[in-house]
Structures are given as structure tokens and as C-alpha cells.
C-alpha positions in Angstrom: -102.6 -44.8 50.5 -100.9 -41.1 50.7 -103.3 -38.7 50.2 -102.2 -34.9 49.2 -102.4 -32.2 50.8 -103.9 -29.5 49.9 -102.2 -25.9 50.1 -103.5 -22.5 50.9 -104.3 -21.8 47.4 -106.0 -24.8 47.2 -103.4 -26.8 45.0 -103.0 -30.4 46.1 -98.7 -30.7 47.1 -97.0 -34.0 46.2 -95.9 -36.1 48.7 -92.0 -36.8 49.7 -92.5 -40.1 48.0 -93.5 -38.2 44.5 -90.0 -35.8 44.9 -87.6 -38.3 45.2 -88.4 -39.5 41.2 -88.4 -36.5 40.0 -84.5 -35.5 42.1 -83.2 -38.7 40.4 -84.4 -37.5 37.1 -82.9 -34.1 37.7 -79.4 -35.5 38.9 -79.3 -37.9 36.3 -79.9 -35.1 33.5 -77.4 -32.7 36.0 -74.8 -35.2 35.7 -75.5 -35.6 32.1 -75.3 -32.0 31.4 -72.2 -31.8 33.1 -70.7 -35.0 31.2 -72.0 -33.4 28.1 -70.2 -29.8 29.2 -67.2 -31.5 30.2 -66.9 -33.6 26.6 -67.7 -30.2 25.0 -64.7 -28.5 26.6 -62.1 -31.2 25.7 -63.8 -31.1 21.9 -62.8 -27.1 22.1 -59.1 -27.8 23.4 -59.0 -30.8 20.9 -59.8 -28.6 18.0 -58.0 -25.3 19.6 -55.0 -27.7 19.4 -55.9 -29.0 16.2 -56.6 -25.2 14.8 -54.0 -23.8 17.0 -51.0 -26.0 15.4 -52.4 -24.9 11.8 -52.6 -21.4 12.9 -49.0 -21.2 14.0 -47.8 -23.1 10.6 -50.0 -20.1 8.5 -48.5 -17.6 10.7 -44.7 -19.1 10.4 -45.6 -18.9 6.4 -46.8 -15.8 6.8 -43.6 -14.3 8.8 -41.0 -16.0 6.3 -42.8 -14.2 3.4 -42.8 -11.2 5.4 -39.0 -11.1 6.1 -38.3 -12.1 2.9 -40.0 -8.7 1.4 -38.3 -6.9 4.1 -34.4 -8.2 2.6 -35.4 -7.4 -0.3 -36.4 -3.8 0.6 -33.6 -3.1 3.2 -30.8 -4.6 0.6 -31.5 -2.4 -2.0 -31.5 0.3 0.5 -28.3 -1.1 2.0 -26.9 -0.5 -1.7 -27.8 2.7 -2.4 -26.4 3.7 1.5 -23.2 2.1 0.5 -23.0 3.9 -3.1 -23.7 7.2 -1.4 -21.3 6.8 0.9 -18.7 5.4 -1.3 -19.1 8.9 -3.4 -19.1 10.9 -0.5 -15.7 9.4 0.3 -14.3 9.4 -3.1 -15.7 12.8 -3.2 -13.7 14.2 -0.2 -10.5 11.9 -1.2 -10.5 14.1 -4.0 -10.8 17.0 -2.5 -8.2 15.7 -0.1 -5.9 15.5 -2.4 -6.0 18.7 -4.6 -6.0 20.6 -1.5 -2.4 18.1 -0.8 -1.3 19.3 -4.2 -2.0 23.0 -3.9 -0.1 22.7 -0.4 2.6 20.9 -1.8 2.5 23.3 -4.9 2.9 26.5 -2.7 6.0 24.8 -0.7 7.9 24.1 -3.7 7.0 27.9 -5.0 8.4 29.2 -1.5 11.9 26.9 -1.3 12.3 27.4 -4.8 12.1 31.3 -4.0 14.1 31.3 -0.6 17.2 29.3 -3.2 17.1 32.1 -5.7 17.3 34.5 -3.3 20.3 32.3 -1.6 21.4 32.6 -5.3 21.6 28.4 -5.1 20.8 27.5 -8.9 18.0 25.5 -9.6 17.6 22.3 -11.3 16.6 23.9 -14.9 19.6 26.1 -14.2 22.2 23.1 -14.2 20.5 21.3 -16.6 21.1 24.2 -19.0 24.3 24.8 -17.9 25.0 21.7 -18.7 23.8 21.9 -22.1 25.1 24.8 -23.1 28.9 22.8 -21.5 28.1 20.0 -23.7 27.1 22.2 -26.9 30.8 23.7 -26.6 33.4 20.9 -25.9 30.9 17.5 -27.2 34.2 15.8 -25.8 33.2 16.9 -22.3 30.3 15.0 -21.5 31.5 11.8 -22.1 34.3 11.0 -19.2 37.4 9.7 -20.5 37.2 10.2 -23.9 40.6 10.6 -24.6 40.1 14.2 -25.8 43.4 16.7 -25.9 44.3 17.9 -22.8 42.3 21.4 -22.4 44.0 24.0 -21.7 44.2 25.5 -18.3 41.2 27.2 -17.0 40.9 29.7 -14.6 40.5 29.0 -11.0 37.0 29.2 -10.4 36.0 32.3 -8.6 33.6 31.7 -5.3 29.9 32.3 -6.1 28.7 35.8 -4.2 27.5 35.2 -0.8 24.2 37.0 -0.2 24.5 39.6 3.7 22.2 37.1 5.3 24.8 34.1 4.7 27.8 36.2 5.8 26.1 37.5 9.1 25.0 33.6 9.4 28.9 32.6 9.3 30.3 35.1 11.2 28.0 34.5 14.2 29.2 30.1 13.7 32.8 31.3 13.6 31.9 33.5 16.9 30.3 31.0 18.6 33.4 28.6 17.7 35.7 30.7 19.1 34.1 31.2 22.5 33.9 27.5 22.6 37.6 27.6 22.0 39.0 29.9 24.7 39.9 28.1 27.8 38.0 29.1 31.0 40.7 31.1 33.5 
């Protein structure tokens, strides 16, 4: 029979026969534990996965409700960009072209002056001569009317050439000349 041993305190120690029981026991319940830990783990991924899968679906909701508000919110901005910029273009097309008609308004102004003072007659100057033609002889508007032959008129006289036309034509008809003479 083992008998026990008794320490320097006086407690009685169990034998090597009494430990090996009790490291069974403690395996056992270590390996236990550790089933128990292990099962507890694949539970959490299970249910992570599980979660995880509804999770993304509430977030996937969640993001097409989001971008939904935010079309909404940037298209009406998008409109009201493009209606400001369509003024601003109509805006400066407008001002495009009055400042094209005032241009256009002061080159007519300026021929129309430099042909008066060419004393070339203007288009409200014919037209009234014209008039004024057709007012005297009715016959003479309409060509071949069979009217009596007019009498004869006088040779028309040259209209009055202005200095700056004459000095114009004599320097041609100089220039023509030289052209002319033969090189000796």
C-alpha cells in the first residue's frame, strides 16, 4: 500500500499513481475546451457569413437609394447649368450681333460717303430719277411701246470728274505709256 508523504509543511503529497487520474481528467476537459473553442469559431464565421451576406445586401440597398438621391440632385443642377449657360450664350450672340450691325451700319455710312464725294449717285438717287423719267414720258418705262419717235435729245454731257479721279487717270495713262516705249 503507497503511503504519502508528508511535506515540510506538514501536508501529506499524493503519490505518482494519484496524478495520473487527475492529467487524464485535465486533457480530457483540455481537449474538450479546445473542441468546444474550435466549434465556437466556425459558429462565428458561419454566422459572420450568414450576417456578412445580409449586411452587403442592406448596404447594396442602401447605396442604390443613395445614388438615386444623388441623380436626382445633380440633374436638376445639371439643368439649371445648362439654362445658365444657354442665356449666357444667347446673351453674347446678341450682343454679337448688334455690335455686327453697328459695324456693318458704319461701313455702309462711310462707302455711301466716299460715292457722294466721287459724285457716283446713290440708289435713292436713280430710283428717283427714274421716277421723276417715268412721271414725264409714261410711254418711257415700258420698252417697246410703240410710242412716237422722241425727238432728238441732246448728247449727254460727261458727269464732272472730281481732282482726285483725274490725278488717278493721269498717273494709269502715265504708267501705260512707259509700258509702251520700247527699251533702246
Amino acid at each position: 500500500m503507497a503511503t504519502q508523504k508528508r511535506s515540510a509543511r506538514g501536508k501529506p503529497q499524493a503519490s505518482d499513481e494519484s496524478w495520473q487520474p487527475q492529467a487524464e481528467r485535465l486533457s480530457r476537459r483540455l481537449g474538450e475546451s479546445a473542441q468546444q473553442v474550435w466549434l465556437a469559431g466556425i459558429g462565428a464565421l458561419g454566422r459572420a457569413q450568414a450576417e456578412g451576406s445580409k449586411l452587403f445586401d442592406t448596404l447594396v440597398r442602401e447605396g442604390l437609394s443613395l445614388e438615386q438621391a444623388t441623380r436626382k440632385t445633380t440633374q436638376g443642377r445639371v439643368e439649371a447649368m445648362r439654362e445658365a449657360v444657354e442665356s449666357s450664350v444667347a446673351h453674347a450672340r446678341e450682343s454679337a450681333t448688334e455690335t455686327w450691325d453697328r459695324l456693318e451700319k458704319v461701313f455702309e455710312d462711310r462707302v455711301q460717303r466716299a460715292l457722294r464725294r466721287l459724285d457716283i449717285p446713290s440708289r435713292e438717287d436713280l430710283d428717283a430719277l427714274s421716277r421723276r423719267i417715268d412721271a414725264l414720258d409714261p410711254a418711257a418705262g415700258t420698252p417697246g411701246a410703240g410710242a412716237a419717235p422722241a425727238a432728238k435729245r441732246a448728247p449727254r454731257r460727261k458727269p464732272a470728274v472730281s481732282p482726285a479721279a483725274k490725278v488717278a487717270r493721269a498717273s494709269v495713262a502715265a504708267r501705260r505709256n512707259v509700258a509702251k516705249k520700247p527699251a533702246d
